[in-house]
DSSP file (Angstrom, degrees, kcal/mol; ACC not computed):
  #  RESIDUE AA STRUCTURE BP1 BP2  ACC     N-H-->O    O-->H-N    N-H-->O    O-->H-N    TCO  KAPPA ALPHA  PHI   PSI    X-CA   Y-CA   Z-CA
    1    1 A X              0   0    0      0, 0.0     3,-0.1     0, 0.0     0, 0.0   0.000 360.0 360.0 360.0 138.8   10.2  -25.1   16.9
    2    2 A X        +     0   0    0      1,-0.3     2,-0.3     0, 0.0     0, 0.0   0.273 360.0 143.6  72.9 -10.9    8.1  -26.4   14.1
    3    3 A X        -     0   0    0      1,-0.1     2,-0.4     2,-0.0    -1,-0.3  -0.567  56.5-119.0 -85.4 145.5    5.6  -24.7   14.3
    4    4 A X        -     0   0    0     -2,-0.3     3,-0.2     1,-0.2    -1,-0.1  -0.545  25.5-172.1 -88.7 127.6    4.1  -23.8   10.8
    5    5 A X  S    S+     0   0    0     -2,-0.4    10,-0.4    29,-0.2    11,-0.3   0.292  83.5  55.6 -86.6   5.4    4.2  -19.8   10.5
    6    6 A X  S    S+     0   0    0      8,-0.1     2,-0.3     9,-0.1    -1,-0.2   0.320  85.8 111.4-123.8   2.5    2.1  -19.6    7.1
    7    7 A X        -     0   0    0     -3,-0.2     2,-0.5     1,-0.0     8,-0.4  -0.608  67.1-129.9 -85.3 131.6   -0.9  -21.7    8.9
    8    8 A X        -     0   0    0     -2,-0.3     6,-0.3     6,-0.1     4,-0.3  -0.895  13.5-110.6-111.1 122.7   -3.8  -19.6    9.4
    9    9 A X    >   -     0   0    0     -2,-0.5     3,-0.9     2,-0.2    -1,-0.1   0.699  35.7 -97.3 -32.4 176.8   -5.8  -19.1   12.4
   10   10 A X  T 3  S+     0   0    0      1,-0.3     2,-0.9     2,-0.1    -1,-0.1   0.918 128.6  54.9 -72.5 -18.9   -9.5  -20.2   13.2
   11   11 A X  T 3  S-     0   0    0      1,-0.1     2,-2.2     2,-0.1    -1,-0.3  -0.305 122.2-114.9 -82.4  63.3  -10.7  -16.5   12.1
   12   12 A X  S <  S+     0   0    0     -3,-0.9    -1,-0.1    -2,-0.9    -2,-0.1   0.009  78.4 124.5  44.8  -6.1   -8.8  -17.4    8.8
   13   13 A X        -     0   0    0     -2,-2.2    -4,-0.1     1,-0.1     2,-0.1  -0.294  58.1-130.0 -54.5 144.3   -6.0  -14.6    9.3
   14   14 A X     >  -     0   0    0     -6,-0.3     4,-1.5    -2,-0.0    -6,-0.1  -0.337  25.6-114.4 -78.2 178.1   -2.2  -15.6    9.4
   15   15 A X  H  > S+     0   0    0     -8,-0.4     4,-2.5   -10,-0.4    -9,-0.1   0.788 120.4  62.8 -95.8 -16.5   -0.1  -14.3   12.2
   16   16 A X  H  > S+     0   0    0    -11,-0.3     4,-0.7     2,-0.2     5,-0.4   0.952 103.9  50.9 -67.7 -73.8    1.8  -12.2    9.1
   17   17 A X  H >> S+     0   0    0      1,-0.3     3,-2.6     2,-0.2     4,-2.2   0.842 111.0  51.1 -49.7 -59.2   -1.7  -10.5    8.6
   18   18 A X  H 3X S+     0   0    0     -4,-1.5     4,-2.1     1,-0.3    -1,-0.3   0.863 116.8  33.4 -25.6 -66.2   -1.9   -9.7   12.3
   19   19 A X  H 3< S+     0   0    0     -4,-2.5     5,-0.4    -3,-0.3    -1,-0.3   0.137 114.0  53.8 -93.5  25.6    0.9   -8.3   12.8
   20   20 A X  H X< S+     0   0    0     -3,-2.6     3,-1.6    -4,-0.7    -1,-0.2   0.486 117.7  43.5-112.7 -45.2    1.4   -6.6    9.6
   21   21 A X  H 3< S+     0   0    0     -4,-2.2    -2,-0.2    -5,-0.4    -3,-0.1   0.914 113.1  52.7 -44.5 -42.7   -2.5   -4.9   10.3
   22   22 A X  T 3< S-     0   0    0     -4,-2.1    -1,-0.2    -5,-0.3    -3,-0.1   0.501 121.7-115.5 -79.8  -3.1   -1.6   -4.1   14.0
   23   23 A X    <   +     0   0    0     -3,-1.6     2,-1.4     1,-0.2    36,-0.1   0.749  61.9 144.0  98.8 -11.8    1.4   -2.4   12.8
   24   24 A X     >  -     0   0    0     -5,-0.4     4,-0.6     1,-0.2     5,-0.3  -0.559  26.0-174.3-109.0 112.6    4.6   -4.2   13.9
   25   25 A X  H >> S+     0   0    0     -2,-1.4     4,-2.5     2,-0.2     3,-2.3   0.971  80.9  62.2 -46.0 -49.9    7.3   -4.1   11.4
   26   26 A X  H 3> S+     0   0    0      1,-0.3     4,-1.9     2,-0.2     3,-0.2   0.946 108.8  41.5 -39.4 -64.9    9.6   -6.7   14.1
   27   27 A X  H 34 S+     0   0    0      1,-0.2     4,-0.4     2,-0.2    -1,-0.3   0.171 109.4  52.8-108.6  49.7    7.5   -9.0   13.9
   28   28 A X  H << S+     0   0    0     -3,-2.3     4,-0.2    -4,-0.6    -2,-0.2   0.360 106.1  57.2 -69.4 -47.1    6.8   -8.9   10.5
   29   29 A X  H  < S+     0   0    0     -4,-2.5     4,-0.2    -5,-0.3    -2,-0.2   0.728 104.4  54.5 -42.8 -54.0   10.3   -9.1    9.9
   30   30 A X  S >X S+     0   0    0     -4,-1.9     3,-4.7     1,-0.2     4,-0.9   0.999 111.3  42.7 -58.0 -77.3   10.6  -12.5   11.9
   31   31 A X  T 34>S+     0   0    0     -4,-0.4     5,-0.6     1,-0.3    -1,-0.2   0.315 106.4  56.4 -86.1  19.3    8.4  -14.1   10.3
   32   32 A X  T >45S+     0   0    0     -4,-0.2     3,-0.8     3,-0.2    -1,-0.3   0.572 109.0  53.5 -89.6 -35.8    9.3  -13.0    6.9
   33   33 A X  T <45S+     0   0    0     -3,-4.7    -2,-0.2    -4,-0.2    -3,-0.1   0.824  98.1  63.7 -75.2 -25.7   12.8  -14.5    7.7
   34   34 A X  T 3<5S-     0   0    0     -4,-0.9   -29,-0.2     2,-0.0    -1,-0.2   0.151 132.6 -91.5 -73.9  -2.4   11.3  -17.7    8.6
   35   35 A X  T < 5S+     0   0    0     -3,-0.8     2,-0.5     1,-0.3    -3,-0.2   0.743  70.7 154.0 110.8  42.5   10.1  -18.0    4.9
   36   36 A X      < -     0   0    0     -5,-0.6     2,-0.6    -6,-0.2    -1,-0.3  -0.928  56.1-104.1 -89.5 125.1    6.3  -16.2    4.9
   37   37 A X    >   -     0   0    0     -2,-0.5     3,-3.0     1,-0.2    -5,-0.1  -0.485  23.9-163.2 -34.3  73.3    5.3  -14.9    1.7
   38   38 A X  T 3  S+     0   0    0     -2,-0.6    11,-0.4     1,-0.3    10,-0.3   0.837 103.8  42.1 -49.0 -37.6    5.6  -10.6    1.6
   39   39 A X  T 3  S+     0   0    0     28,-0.1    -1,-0.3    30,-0.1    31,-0.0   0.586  76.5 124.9 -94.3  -4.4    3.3  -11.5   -1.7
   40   40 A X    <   -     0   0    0     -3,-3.0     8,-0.6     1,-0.1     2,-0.2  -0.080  62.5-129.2 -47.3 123.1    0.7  -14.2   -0.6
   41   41 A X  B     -A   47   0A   0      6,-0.1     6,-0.2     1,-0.1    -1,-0.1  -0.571  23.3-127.8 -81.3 155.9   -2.9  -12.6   -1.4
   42   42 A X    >   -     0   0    0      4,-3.9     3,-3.1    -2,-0.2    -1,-0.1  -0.101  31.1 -88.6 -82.9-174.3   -5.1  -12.8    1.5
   43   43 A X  T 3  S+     0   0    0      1,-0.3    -1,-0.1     2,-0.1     4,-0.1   0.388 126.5  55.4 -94.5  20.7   -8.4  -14.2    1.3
   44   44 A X  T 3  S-     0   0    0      2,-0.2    -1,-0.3     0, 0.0     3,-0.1   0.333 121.9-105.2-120.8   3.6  -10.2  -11.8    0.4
   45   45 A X  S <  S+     0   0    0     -3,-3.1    -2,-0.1     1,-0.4     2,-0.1   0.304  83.0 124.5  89.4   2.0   -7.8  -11.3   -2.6
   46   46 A X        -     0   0    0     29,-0.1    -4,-3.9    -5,-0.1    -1,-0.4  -0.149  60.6-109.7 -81.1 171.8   -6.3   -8.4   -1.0
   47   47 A X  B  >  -A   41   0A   0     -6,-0.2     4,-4.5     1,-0.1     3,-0.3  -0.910   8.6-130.7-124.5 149.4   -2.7   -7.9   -0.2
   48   48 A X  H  > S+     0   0    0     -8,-0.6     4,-2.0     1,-0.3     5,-0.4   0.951 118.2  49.6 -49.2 -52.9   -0.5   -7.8    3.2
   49   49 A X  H  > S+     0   0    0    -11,-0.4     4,-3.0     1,-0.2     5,-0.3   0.924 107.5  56.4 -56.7 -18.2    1.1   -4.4    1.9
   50   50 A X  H  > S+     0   0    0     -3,-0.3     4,-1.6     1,-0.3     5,-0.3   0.927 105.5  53.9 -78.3 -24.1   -2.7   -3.2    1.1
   51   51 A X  H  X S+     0   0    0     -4,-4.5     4,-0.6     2,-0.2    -1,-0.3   0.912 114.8  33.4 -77.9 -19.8   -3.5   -3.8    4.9
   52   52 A X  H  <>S+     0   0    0     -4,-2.0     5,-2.3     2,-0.2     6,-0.2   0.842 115.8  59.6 -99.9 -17.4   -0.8   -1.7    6.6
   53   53 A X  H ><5S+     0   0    0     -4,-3.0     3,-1.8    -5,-0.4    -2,-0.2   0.999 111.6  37.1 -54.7 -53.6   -0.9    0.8    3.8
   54   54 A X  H 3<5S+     0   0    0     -4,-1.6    -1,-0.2    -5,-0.3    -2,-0.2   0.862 123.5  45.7 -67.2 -27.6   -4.9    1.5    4.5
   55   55 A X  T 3<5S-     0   0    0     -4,-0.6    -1,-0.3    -5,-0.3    -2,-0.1   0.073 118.2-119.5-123.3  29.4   -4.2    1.2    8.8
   56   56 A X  T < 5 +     0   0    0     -3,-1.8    -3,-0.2     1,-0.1    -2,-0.1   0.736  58.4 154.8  50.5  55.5   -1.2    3.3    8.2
   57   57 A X    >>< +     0   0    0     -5,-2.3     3,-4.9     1,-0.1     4,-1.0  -0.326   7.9 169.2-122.3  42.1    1.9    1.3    9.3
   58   58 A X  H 3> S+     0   0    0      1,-0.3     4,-3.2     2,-0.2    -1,-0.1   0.601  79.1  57.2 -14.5 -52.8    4.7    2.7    7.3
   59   59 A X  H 3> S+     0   0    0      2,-0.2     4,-0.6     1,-0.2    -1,-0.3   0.554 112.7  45.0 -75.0   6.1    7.2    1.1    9.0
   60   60 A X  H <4 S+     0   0    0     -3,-4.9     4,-0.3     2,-0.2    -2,-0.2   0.765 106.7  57.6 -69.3 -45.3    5.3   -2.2    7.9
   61   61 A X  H >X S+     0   0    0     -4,-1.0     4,-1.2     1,-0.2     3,-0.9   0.971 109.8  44.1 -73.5 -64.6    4.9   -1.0    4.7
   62   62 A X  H 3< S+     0   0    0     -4,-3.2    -1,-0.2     1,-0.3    -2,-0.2   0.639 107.8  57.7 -58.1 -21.5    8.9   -0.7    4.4
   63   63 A X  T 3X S+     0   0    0     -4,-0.6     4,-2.0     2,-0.2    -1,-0.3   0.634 107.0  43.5 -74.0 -30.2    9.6   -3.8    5.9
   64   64 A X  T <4>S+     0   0    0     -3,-0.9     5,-1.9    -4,-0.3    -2,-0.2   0.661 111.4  61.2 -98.1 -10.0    7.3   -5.9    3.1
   65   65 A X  T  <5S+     0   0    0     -4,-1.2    -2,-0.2     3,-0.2    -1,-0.2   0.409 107.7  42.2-104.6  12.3    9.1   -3.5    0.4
   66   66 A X  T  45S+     0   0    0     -3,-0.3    -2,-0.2    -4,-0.2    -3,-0.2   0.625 112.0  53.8 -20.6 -70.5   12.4   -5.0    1.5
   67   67 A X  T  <5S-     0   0    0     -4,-2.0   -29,-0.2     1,-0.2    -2,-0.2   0.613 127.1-103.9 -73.7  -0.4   10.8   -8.1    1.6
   68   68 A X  T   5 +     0   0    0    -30,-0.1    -3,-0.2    -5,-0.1    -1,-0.2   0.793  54.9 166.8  94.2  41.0    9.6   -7.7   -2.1
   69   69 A X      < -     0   0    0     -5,-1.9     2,-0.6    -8,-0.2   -30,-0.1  -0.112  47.9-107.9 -70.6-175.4    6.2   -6.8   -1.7
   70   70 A X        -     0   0    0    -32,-0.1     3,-0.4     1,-0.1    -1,-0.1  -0.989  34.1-174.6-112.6 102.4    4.9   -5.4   -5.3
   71   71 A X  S    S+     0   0    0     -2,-0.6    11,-0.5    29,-0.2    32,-0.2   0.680  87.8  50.0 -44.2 -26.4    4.4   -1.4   -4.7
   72   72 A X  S    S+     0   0    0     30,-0.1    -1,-0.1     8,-0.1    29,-0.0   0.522  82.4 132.3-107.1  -8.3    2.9   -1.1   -8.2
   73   73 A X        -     0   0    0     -3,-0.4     8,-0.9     1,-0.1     2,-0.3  -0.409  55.9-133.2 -69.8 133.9    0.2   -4.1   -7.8
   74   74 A X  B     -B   80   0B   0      6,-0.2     6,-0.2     1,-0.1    -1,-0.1  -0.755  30.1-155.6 -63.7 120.8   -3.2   -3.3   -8.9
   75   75 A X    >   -     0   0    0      4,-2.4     3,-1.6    -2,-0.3     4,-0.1  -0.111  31.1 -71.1-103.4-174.9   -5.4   -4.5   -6.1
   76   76 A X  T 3  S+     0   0    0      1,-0.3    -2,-0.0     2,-0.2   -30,-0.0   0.862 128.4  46.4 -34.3 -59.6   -9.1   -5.5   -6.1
   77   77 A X  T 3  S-     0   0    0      1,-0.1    -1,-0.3     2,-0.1     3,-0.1   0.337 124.4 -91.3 -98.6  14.5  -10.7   -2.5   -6.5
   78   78 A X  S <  S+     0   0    0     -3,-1.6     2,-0.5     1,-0.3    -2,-0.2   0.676  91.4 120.3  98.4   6.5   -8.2   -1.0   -9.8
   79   79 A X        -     0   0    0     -4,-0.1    -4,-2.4    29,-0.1    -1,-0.3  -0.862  60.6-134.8-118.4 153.1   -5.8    0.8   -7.1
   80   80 A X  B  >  -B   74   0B   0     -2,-0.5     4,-1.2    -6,-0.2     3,-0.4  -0.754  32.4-114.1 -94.2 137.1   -2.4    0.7   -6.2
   81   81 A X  H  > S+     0   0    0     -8,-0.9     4,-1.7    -2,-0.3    -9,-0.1   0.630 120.9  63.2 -53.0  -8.5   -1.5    0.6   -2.8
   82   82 A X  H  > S+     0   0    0    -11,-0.5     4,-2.4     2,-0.2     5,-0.3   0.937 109.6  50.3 -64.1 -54.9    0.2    4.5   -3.3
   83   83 A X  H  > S+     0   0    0     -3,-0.4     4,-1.4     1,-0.3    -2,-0.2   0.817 108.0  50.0 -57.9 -31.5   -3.9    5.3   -4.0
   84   84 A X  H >X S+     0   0    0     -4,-1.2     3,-2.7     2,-0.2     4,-1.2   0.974 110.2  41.9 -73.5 -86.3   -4.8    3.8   -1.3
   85   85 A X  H 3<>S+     0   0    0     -4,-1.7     5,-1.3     1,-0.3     4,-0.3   0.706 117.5  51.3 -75.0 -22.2   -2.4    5.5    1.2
   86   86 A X  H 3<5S+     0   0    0     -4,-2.4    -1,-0.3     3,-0.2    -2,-0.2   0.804 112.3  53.0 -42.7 -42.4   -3.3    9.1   -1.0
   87   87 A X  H <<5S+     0   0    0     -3,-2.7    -2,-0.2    -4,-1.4    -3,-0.2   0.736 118.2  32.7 -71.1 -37.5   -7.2    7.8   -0.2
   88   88 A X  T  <5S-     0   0    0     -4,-1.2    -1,-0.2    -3,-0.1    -2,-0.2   0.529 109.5-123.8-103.4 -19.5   -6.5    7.5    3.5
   89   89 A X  T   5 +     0   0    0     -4,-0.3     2,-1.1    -5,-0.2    37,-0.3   0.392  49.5 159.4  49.1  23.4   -3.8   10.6    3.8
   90   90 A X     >< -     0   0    0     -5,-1.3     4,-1.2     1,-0.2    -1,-0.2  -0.659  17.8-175.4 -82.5  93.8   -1.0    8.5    5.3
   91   91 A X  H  > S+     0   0    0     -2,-1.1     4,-1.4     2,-0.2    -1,-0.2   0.831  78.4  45.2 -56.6 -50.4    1.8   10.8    4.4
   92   92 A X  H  > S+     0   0    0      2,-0.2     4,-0.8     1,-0.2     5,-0.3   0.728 113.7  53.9 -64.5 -20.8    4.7    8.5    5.6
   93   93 A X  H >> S+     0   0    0      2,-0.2     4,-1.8     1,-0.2     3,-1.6   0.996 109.7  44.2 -62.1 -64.6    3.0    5.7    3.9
   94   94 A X  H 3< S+     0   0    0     -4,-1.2    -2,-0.2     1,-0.3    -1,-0.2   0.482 111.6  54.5 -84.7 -20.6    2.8    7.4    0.8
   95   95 A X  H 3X S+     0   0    0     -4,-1.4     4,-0.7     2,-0.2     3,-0.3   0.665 111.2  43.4 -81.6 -23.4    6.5    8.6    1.1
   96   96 A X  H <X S+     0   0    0     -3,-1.6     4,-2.7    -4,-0.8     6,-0.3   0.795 107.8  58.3 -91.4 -50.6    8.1    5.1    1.6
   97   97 A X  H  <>S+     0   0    0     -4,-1.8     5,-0.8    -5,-0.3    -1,-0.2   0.639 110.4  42.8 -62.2  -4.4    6.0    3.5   -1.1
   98   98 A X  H >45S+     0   0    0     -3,-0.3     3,-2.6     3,-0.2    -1,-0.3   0.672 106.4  60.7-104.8 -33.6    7.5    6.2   -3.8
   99   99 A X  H 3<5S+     0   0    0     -4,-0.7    -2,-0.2     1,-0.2    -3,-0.2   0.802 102.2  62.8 -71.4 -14.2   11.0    5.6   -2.1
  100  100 A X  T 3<5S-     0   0    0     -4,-2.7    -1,-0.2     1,-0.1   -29,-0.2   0.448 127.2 -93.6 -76.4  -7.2   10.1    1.7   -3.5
  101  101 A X  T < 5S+     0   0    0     -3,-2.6    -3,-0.2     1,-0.1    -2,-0.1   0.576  73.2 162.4 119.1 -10.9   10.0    2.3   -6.9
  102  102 A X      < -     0   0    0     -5,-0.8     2,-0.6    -6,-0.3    -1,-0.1  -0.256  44.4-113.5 -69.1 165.9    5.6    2.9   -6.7
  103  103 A X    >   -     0   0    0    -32,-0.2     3,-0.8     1,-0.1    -1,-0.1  -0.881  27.6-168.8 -69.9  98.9    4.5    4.6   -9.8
  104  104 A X  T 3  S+     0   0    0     -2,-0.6    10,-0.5     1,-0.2    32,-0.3   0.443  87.2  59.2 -64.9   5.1    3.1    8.2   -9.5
  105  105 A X  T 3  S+     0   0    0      8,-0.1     2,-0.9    30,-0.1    -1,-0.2   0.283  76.8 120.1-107.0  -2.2    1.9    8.1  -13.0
  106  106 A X    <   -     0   0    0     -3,-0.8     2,-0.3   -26,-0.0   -26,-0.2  -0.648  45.4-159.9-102.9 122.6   -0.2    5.4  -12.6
  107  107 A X        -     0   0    0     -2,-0.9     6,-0.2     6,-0.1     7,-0.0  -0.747  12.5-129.9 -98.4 146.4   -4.2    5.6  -13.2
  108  108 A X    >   -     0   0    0      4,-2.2     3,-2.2    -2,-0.3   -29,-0.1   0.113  49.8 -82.3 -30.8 164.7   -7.2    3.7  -12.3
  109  109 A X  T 3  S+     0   0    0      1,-0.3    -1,-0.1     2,-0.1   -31,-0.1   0.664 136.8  49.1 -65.5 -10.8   -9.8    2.4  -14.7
  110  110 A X  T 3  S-     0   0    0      2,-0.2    33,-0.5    32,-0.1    -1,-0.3   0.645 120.7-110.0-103.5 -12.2  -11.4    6.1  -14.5
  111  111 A X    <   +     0   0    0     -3,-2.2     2,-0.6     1,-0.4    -2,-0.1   0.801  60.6 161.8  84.4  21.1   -7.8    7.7  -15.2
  112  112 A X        -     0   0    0     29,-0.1    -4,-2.2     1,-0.1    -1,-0.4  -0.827  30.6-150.0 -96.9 119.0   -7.6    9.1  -11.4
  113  113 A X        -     0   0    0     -2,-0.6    -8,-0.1    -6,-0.2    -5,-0.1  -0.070  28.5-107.0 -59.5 171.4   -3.9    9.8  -11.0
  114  114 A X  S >> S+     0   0    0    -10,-0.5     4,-1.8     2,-0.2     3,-0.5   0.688 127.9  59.2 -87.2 -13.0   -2.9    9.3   -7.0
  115  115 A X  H 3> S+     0   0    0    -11,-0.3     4,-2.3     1,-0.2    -1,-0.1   0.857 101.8  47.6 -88.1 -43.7   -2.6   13.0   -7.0
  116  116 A X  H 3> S+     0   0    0      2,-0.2     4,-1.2     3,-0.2    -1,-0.2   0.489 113.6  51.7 -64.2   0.5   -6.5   13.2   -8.2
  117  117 A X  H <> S+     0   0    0     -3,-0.5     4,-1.1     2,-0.2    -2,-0.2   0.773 115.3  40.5-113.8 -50.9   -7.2   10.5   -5.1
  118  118 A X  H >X>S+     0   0    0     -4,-1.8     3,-2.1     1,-0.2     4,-0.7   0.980 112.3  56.4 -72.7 -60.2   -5.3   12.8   -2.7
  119  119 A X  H ><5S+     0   0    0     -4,-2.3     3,-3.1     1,-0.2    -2,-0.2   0.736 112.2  40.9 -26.7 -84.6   -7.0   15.9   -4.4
  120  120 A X  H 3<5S+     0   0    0     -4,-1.2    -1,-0.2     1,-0.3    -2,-0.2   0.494 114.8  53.2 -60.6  -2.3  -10.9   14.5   -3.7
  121  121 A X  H <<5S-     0   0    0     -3,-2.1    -1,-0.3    -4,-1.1    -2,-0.2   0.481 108.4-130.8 -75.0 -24.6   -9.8   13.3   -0.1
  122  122 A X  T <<5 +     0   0    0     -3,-3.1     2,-0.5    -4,-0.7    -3,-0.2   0.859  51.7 154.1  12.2  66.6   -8.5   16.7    0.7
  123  123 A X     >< +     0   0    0     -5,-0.5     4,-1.8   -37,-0.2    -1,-0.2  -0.767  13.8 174.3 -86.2  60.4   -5.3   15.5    1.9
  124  124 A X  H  > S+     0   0    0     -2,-0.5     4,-0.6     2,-0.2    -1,-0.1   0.756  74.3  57.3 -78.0   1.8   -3.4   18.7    1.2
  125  125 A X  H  4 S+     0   0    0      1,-0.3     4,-0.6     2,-0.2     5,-0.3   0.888 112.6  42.3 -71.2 -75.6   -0.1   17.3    2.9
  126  126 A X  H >> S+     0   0    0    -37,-0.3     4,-2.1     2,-0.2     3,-1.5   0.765 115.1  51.1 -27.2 -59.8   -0.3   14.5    0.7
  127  127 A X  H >X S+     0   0    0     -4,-1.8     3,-3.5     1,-0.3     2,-2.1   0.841 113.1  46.3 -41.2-100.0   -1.2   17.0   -2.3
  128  128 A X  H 3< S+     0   0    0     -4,-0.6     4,-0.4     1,-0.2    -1,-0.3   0.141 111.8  47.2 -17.8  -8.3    1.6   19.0   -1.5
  129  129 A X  H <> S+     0   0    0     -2,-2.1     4,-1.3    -3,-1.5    -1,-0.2   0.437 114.1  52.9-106.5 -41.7    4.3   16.1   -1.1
  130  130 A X  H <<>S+     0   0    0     -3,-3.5     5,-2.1    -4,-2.1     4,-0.3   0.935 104.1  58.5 -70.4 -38.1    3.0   14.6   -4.4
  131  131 A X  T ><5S+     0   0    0     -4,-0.8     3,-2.9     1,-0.2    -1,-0.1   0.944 109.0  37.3  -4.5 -98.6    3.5   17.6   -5.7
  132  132 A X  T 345S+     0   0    0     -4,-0.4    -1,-0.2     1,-0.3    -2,-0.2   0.651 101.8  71.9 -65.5 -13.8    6.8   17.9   -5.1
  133  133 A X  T 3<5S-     0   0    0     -4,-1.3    -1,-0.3   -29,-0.0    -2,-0.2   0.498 125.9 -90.6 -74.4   0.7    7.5   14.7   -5.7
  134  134 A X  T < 5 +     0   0    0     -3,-2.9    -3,-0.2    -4,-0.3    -2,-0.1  -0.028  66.6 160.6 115.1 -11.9    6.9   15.3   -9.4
  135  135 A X      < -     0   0    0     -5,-2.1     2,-0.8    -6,-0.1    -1,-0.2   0.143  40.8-128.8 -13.3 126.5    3.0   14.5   -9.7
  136  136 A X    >   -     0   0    0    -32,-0.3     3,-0.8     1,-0.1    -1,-0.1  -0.842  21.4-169.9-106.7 109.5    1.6   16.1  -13.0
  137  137 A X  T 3  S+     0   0    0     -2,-0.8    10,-1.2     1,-0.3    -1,-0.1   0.646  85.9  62.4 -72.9 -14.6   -1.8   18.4  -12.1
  138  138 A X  T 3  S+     0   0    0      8,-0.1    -1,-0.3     9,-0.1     2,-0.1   0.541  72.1 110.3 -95.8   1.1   -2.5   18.8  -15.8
  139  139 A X    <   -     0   0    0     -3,-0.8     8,-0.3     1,-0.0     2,-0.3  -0.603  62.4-144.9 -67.6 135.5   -3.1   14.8  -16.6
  140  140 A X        -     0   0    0      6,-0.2     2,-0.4    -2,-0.1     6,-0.2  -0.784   4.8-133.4-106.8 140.6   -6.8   14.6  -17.4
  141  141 A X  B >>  -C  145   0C   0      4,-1.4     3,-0.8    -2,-0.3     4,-0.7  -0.956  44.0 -84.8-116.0 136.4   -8.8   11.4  -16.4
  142  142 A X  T 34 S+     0   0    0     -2,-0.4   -31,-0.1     1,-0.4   -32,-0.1   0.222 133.4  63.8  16.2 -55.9  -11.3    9.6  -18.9
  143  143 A X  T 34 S-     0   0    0    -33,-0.5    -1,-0.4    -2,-0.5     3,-0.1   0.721 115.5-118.7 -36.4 -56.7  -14.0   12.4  -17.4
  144  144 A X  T <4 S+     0   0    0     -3,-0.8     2,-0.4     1,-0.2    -2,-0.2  -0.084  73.5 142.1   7.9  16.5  -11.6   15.2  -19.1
  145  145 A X  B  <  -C  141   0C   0     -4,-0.7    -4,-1.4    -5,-0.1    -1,-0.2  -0.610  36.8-164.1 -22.7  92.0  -11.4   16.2  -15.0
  146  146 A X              0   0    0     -2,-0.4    -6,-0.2    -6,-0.2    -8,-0.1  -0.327 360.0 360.0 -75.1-170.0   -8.0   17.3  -14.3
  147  147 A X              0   0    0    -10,-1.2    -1,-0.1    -8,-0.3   -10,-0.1   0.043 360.0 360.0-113.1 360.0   -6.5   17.6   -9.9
């Protein structure tokens, strides 16, 4: 009792970035009921959802898009955490994060769709899921490149 849950450890980490990196949705959950920020950027300017998206924690991922994480935020490096999980081939990621609302339409500063991310990863499950999920192969990026 009392103890402050948004205070961050001596490696500078919070115990919500632990356990949202390692992968447990539960206690993610707690302390998300206990009033920890699903949107607080980390210190490296990154975001909680961008860490379980990249270490592939789906049920992490759904649990911080309940909690009102942003699907659609443009992160550091011009991607959305959907490119990201395309980037990585974390199919279940990538399927919860569409079921949130994420954009599939949405390009990077070069005009890579998530379907061009999955495409030069050769992720075809992912291709094939975006695909069907409505993805458009003929959108051309800044390059005149199409997927």
């Amino acid at each position: 009792a009392g103890a402050d849950a948004n205070k961050a450890l001596n490696t500078g980490c919070t115990l919500l970035q632990m356990a949202a990196q390692c992968g447990h949705p539960a206690v993610v959950q707690v302390l998300l009921e206990v009033g920890v920020d699903a949107n607080k950027a980390l210190n490296n300017g990154g975001t909680l959802l961008q860490m379980a998206t990249q270490n592939g924690h789906p049920a992490v991922v759904k649990v911080l898009l309940e909690a009102g994480a942003d699907a659609n935020k443009v992160l550091n490096n011009g991607w959305t955490p959907l490119q990201m999980a395309a980037q990585c081939g974390h199919l279940a990621v990538v399927k919860a994060l569409l079921g949130s609302g994420a954009d599939i339409h949405k390009t990077d500063s070069n005009g890579n769709t998530v379907l061009m991310v999955a495409v030069l990863c050769d992720h075809l499950a992912v291709v094939e899921a975006l695909l069907e999920m409505g993805a458009d192969a003929k959108v051309m990026r800044n390059d005149g490149k199409t997927a």
